[in-house]
C-alpha positions as CSV (number, residue, x, y, z in Angstrom):
1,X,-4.8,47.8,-48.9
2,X,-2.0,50.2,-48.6
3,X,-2.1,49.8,-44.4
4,X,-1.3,45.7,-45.2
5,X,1.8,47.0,-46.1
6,X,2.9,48.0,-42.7
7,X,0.6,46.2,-40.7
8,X,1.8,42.9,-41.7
9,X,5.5,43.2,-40.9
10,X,4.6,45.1,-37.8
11,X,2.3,42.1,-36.5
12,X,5.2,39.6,-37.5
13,X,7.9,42.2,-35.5
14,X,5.6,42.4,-33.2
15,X,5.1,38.7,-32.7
16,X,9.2,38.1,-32.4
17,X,9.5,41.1,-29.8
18,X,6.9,39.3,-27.2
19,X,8.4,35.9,-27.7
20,X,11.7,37.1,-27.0
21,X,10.7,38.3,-23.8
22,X,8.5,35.8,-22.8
23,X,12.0,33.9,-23.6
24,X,13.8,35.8,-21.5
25,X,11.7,36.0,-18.5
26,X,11.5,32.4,-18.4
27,X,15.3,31.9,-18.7
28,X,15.9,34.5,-15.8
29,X,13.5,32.5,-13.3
30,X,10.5,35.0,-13.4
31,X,7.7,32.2,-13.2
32,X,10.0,30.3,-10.7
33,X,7.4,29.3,-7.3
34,X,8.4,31.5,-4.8
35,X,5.5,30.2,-2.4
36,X,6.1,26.5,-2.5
37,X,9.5,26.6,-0.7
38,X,7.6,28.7,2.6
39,X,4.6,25.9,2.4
40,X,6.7,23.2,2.5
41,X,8.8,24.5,5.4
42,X,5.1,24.6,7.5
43,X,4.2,21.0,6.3
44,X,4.2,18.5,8.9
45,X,7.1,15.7,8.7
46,X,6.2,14.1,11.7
47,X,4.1,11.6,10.0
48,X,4.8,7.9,11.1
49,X,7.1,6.0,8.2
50,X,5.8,3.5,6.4
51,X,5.6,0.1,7.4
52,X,8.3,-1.9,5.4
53,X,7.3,-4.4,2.9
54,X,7.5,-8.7,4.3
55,X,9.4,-9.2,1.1
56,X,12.5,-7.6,2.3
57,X,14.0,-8.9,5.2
58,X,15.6,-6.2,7.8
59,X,19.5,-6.2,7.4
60,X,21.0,-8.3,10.5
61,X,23.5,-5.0,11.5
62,X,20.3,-2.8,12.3
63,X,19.1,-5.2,14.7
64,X,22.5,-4.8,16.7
65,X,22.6,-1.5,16.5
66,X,18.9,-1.0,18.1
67,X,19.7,-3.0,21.0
């Protein structure tokens, strides 16, 4: 019964010590993606655009500029 007596504030110092770095590696960018970025830079952007809705009629001044 005695060991509750330093067991308990331990656990709850204990507790505050891990979130505060779990706090602080967040805030400094440690779980940032650091493999996305490179993936991206490999993906293919080639890929043909895509076709424009019938709604939205095509602004006059592009047509004179593609001629």
């Amino acid at each position: 019964m005695e060991s509750l007596y330093i067991l308990v504030p331990l656990s709850v110092v204990l507790v505050f010590v891990i979130g505060a770095i779990f706090w602080w590696s967040v805030r400094s960018g440690q779980y940032d993606d650091m493999e996305g970025p490179a993936y991206r830079m490999l993906m293919d952007d080639r890929d043909a655009p895509a076709p424009r809705s019938p709604e939205k009629p095509e602004d006059p001044a592009s047509q004179v500029r593609n001629e």
